[in-house]
C-alpha positions as CSV (number, residue, x, y, z in Angstrom):
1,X,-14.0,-3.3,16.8
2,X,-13.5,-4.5,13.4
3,X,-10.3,-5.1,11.6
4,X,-11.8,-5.2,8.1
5,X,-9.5,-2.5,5.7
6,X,-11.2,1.3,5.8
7,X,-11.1,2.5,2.7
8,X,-11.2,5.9,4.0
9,X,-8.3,5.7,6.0
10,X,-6.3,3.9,3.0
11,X,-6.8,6.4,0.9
12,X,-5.4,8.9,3.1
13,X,-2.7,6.9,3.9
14,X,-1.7,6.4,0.8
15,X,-1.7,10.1,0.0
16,X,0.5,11.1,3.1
17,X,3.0,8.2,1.0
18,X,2.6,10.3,-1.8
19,X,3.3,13.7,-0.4
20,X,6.4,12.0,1.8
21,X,7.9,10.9,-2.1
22,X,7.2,14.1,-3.7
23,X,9.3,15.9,-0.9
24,X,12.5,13.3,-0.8
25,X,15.3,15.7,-0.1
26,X,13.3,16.6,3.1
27,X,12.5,12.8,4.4
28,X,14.1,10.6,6.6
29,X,12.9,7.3,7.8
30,X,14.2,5.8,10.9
31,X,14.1,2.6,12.2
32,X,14.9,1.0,15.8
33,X,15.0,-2.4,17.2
34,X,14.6,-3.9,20.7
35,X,14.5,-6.2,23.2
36,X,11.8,-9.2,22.5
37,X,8.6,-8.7,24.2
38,X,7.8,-11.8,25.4
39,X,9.3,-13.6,28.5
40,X,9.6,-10.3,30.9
41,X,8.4,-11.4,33.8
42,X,10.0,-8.2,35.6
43,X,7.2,-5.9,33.5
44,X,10.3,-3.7,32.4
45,X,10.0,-1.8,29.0
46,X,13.0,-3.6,26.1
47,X,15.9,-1.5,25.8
48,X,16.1,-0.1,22.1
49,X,19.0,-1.5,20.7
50,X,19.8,0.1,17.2
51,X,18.6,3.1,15.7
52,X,19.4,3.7,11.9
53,X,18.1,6.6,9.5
54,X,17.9,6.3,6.3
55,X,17.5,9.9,4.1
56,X,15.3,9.2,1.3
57,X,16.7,10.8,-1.6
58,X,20.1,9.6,-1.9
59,X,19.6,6.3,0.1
60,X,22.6,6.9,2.8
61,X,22.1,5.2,5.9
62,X,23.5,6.4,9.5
């Protein structure tokens, strides 16, 4: 496996951006934090934390 960029798969990444941006009023971006993964000797899944969404056209965050 090679992690050299794909131009392929840039390009349509960069066109889903470009559709989400044209279509503001109906995108919201979340994000969440969690636990650390590292030291969990117990092999539990982190708790999520924090959620907050953000709506894209007018910038208010929950």
């Amino acid at each position: 496996m090679t992690s050299a960029p794909n131009p392929r798969k840039q390009k349509a990444g960069l066109a889903t951006l470009d559709g989400l941006f044209a279509d503001t009023a109906n995108v919201q971006a979340i994000h969440y934090s969690c636990e650390s993964f590292y030291d969990r000797p117990e092999g539990q899944s982190p708790r999520i934390t924090s959620i907050a969404i953000r709506l894209l056209d007018s910038g208010q965050t929950n």
